[in-house]
FIKOL-825056 format. One record per residue (C-alpha): residue in one letter; z, y, x. Coordinates in Angstrom, 1 decimal, always signed. Each point is the difference from the previous one (the first is absolute). Layout:
N
<type->A&zz->Z&yy->Y&xx->X>
...
This chain:
235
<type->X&zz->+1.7&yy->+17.3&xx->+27.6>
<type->X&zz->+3.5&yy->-1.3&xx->-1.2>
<type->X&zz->+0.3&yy->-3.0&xx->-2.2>
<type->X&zz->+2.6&yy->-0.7&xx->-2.5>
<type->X&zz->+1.3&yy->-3.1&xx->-2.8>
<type->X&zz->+0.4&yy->+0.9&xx->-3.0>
<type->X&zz->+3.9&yy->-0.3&xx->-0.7>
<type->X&zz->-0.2&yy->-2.1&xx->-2.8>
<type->X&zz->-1.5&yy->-2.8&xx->+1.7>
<type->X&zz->+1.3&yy->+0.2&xx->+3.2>
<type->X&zz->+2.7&yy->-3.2&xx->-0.8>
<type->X&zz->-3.4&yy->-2.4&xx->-1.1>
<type->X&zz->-2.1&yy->+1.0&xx->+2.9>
<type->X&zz->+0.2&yy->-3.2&xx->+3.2>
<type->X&zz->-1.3&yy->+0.2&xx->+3.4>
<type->X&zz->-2.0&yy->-3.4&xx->+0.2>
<type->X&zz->-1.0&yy->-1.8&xx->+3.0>
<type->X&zz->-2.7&yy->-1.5&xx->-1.5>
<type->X&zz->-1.5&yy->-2.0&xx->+2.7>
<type->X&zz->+3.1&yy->-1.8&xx->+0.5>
<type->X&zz->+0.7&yy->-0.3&xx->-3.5>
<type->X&zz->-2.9&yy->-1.5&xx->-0.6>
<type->X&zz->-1.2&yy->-1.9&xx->+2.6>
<type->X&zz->-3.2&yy->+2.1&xx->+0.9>
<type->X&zz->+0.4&yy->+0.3&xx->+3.8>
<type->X&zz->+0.4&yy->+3.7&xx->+0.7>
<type->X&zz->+3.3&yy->+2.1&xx->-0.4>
<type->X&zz->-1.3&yy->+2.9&xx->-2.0>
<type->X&zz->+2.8&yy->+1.9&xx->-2.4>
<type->X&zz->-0.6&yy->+1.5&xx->-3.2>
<type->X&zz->+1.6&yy->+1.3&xx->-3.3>
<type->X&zz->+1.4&yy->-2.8&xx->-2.5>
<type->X&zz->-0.2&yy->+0.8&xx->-4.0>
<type->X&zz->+2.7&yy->-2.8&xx->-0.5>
<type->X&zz->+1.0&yy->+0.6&xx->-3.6>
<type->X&zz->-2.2&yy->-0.6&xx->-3.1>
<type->X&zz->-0.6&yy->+2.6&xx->-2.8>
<type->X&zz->+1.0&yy->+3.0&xx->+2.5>
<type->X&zz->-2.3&yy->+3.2&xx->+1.2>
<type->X&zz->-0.2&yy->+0.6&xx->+3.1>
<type->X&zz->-0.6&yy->+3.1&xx->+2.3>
<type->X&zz->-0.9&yy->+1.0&xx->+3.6>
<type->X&zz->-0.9&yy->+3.7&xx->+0.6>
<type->X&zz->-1.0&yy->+1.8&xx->+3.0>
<type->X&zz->-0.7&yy->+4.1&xx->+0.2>
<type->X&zz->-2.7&yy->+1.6&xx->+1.6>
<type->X&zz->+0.2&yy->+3.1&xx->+1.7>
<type->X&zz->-3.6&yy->+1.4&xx->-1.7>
<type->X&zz->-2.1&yy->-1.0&xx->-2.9>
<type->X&zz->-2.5&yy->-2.0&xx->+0.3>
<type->X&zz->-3.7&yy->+1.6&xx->-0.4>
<type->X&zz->-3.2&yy->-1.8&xx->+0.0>
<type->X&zz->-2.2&yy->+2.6&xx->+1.5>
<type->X&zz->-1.3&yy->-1.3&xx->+3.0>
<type->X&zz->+0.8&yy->-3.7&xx->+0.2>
<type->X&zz->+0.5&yy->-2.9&xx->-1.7>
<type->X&zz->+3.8&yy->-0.5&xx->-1.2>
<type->X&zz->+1.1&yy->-4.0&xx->-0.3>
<type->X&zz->+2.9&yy->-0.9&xx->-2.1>
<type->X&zz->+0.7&yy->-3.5&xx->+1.2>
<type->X&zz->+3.1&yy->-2.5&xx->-0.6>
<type->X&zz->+1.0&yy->-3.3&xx->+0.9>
<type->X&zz->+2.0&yy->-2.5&xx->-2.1>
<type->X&zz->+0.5&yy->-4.2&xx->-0.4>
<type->X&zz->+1.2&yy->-1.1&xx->-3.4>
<type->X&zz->+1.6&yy->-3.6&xx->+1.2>
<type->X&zz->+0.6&yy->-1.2&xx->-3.5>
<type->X&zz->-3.2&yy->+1.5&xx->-1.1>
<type->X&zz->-0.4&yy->+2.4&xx->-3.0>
<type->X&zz->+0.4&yy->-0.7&xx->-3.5>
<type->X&zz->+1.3&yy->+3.7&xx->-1.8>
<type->X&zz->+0.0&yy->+2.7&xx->+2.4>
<type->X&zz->-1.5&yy->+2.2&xx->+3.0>
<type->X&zz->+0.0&yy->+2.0&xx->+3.1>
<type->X&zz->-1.4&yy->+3.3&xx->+0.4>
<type->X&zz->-0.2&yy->+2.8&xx->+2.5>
<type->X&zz->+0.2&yy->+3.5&xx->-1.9>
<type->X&zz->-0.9&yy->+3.4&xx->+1.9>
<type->X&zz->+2.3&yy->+2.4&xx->-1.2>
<type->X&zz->-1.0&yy->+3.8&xx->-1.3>
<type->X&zz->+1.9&yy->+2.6&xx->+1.1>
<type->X&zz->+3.4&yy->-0.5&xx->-1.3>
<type->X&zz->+2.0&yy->+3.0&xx->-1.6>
<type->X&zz->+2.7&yy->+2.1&xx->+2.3>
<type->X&zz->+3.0&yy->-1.9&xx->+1.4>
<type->X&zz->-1.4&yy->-3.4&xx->-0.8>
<type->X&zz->+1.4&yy->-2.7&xx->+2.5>
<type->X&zz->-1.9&yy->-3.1&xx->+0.4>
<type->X&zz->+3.1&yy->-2.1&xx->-0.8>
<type->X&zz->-0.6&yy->+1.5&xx->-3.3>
<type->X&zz->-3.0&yy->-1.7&xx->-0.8>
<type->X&zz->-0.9&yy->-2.5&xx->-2.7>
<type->X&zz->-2.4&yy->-0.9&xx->-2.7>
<type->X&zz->-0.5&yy->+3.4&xx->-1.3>
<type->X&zz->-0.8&yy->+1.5&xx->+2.9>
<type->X&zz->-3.5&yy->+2.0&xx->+0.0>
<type->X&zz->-2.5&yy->-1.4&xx->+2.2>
<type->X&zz->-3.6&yy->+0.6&xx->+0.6>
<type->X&zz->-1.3&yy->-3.9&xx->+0.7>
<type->X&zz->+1.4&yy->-3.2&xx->-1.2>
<type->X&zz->-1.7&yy->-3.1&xx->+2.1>
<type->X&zz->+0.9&yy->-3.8&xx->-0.7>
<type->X&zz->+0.7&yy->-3.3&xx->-1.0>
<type->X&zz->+0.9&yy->-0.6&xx->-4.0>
<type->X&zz->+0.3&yy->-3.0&xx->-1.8>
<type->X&zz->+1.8&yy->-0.5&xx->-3.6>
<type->X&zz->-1.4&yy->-2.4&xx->-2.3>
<type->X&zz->-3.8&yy->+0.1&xx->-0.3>
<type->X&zz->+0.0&yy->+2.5&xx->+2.3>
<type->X&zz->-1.1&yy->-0.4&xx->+3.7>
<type->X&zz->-1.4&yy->+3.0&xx->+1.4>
<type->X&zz->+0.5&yy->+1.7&xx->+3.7>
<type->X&zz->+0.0&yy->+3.5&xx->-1.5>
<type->X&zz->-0.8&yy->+4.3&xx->+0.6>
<type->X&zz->+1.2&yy->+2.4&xx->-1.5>
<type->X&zz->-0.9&yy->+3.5&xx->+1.0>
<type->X&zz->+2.5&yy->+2.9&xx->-2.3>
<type->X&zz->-2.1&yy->+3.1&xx->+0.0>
<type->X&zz->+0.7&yy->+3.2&xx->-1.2>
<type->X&zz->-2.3&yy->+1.3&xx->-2.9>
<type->X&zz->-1.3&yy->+3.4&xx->+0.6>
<type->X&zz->+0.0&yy->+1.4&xx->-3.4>
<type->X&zz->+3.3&yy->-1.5&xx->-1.5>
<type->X&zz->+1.4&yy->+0.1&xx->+3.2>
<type->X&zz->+1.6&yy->-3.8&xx->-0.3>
<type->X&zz->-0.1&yy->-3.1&xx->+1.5>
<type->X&zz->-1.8&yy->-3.0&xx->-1.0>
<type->X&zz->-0.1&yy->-3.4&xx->+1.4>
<type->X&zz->-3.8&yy->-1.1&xx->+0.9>
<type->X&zz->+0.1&yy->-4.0&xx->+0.6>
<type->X&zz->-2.3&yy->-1.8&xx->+1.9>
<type->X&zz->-2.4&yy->-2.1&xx->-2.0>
<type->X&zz->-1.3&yy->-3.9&xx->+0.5>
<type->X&zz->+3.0&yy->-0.3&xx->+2.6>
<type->X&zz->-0.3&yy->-3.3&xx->+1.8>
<type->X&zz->+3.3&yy->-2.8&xx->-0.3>
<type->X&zz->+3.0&yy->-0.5&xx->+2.2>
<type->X&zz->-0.2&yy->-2.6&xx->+2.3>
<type->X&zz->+2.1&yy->-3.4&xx->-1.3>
<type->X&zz->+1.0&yy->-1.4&xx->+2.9>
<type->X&zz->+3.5&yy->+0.5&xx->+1.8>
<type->X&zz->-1.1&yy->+1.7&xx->+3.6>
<type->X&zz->+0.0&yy->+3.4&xx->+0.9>
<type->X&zz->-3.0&yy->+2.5&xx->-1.0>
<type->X&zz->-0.9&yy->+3.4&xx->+1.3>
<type->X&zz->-1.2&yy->+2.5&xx->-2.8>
<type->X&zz->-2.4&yy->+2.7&xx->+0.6>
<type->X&zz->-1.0&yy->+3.2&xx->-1.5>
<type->X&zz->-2.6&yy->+2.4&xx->+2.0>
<type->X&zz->-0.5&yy->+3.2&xx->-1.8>
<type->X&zz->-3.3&yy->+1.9&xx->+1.8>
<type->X&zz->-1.6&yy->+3.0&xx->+0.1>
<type->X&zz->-2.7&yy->-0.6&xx->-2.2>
<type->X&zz->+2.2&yy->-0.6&xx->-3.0>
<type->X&zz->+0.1&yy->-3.8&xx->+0.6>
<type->X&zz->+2.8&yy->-2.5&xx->-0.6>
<type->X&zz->+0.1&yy->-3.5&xx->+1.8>
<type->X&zz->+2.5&yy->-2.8&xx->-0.6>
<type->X&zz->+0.5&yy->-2.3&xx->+2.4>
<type->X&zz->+2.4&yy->-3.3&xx->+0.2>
<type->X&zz->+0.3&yy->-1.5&xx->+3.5>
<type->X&zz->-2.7&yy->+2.2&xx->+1.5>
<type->X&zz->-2.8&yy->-1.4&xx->-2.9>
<type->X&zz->-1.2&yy->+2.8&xx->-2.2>
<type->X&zz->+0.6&yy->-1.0&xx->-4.0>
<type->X&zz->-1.0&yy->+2.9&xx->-1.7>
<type->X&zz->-1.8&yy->+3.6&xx->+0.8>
<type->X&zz->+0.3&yy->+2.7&xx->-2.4>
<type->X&zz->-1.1&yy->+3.8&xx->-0.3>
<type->X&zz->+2.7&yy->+2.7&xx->-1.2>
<type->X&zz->-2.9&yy->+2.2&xx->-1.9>
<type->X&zz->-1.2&yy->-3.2&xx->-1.8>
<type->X&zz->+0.5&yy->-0.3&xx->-3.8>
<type->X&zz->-0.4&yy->-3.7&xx->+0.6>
<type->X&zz->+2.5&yy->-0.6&xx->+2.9>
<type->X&zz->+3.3&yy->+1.5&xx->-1.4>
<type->X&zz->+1.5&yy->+0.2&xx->-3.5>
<type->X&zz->+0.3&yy->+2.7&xx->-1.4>
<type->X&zz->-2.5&yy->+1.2&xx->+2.3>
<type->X&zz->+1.0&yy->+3.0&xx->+2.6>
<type->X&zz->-3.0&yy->+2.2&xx->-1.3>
<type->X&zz->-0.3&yy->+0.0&xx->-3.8>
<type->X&zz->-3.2&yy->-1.0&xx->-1.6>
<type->X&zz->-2.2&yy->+3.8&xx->-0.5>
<type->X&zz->-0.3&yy->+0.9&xx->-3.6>
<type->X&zz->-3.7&yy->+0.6&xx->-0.6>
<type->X&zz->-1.2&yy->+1.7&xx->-2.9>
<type->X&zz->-2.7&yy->-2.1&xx->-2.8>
<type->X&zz->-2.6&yy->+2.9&xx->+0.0>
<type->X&zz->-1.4&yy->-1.6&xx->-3.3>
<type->X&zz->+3.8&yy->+0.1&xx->-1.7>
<type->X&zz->-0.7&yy->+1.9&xx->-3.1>
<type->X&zz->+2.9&yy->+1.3&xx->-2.6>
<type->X&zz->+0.4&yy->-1.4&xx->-3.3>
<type->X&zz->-2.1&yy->+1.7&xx->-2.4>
<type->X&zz->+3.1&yy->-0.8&xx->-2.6>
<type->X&zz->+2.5&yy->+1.3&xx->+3.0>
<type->X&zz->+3.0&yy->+1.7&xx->-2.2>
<type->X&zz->+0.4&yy->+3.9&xx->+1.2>
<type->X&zz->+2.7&yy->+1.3&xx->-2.2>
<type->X&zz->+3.6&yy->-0.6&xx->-0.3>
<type->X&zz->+1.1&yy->-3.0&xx->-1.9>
<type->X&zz->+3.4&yy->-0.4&xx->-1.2>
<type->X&zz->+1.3&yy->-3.7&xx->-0.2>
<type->X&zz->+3.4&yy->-0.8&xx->-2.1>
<type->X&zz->+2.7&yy->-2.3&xx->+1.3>
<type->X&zz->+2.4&yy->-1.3&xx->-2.9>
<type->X&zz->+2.7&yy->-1.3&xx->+2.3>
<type->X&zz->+2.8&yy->-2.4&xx->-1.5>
<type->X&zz->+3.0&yy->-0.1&xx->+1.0>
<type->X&zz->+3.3&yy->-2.3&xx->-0.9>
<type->X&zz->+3.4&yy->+1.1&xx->+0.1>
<type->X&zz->+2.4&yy->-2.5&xx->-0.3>
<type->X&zz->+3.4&yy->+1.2&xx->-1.8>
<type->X&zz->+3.5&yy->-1.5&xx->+0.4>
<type->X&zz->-0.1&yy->-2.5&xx->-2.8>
<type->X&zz->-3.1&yy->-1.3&xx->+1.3>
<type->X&zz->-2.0&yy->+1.1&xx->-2.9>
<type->X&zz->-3.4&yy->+1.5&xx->+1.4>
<type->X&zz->-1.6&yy->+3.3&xx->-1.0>
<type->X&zz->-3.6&yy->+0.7&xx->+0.8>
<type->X&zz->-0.8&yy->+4.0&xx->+1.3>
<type->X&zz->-3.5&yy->+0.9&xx->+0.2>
<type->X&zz->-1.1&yy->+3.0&xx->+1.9>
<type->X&zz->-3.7&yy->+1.5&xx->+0.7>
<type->X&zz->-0.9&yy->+1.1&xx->+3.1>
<type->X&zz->-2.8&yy->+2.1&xx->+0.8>
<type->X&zz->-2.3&yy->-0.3&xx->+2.8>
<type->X&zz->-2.9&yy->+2.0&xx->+1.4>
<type->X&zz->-2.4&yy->-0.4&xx->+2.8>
<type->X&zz->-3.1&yy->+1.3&xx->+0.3>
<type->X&zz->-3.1&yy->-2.0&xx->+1.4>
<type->X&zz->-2.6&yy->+1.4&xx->+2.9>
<type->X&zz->-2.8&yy->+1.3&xx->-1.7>
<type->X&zz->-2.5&yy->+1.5&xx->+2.4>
């Protein structure tokens, strides 16, 4: 594994001693965001993809906000499988990932968020399922620990500082929206056709008008008819 910082942000990123700093009694180091209104990014590379097979896979970071929170977040994405010659260096907000996990807070909203980006099998695209009910981000200033155990029975628990705030199930319509599996269409056997239900062709005329405005900024109306036919399902 090999882990990188983004160029960009390389001249905002501090090495804090924040038990010093802060008076806490313990000389642990970690990463300072010292600027306002900047983004921010650590990557590291794995040497394999992650599979959840036959274990439970834990996405888990730690972060203190010491003025607290008021617009912004922190998140931990798991990448996809970026395209040929990609260089972690390269990465930033548009890069594709699979899972978005975090804190987010902007206005009104307060939410410690999940966003799975799953591929749809028959348009063969990627949509963003989000979490729903997500539980708030803490308001005080000390650090937190944020949890996400995906297991193998389709199950999703978030956790913040070891205490479980919300459990969720990936095949539930309920849990994720849009949901992962789309509702089943399921045919009304008493659905009956309209016994007025138009069969034949109908031709419908469009006068369309259409203003052409000359030099001398006089104006001179042109009308032309276009014709349009469809045909409606009869039997």
């Amino acid at each position: 594994m090999s882990s990188h910082i983004n160029e960009e942000d390389k001249r905002v990123w501090k090495l804090d001693d924040s038990g010093v700093f802060w008076n806490e009694g313990h000389d642990d180091h970690g990463l300072l965001v010292s600027e306002k209104a900047r983004k921010y990014a650590f990557v590291n590379e794995f040497d394999h993809n992650l599979a959840l097979k036959d274990k439970t896979i834990a996405l888990q970071f730690e972060v203190r906000l010491h003025n607290g929170l008021e617009y912004g977040g922190s998140y931990l994405k798991y990448l996809r499988t970026q395209h040929a010659g990609w260089k972690a260096k390269k990465f930033d907000n548009e890069s594709p990932y699979s899972i978005m996990f975090g804190s987010d807070k902007c206005g009104s909203t307060n939410k410690v968020h999940f966003i799975l980006k799953h591929k749809n099998l028959k348009n063969w695209k990627y949509v963003e399922h989000h979490l729903n009910n997500r539980s708030s981000v803490p308001s005080d200033k000390l650090t937190h620990v944020y949890t996400a155990l995906l297991t193998l029975d389709n199950k999703l628990r978030l956790l913040v500082d070891d205490e479980e705030k919300k459990t969720a199930n990936f095949l539930s319509s309920e849990d994720f929206e849009p949901p992962l599996i789309p509702a089943i269409l399921i045919s009304d056997p008493n659905d009956k056709k309209p016994e007025d239900w138009e069969r034949g062709t109908e031709i419908t005329r469009i006068v369309v008008h259409a203003e052409k405005m000359k030099k001398k900024k006089t104006k001179k109306k042109k009308t032309s008819n276009v014709l349009i036919s469809f045909k409606r399902r009869g039997d």
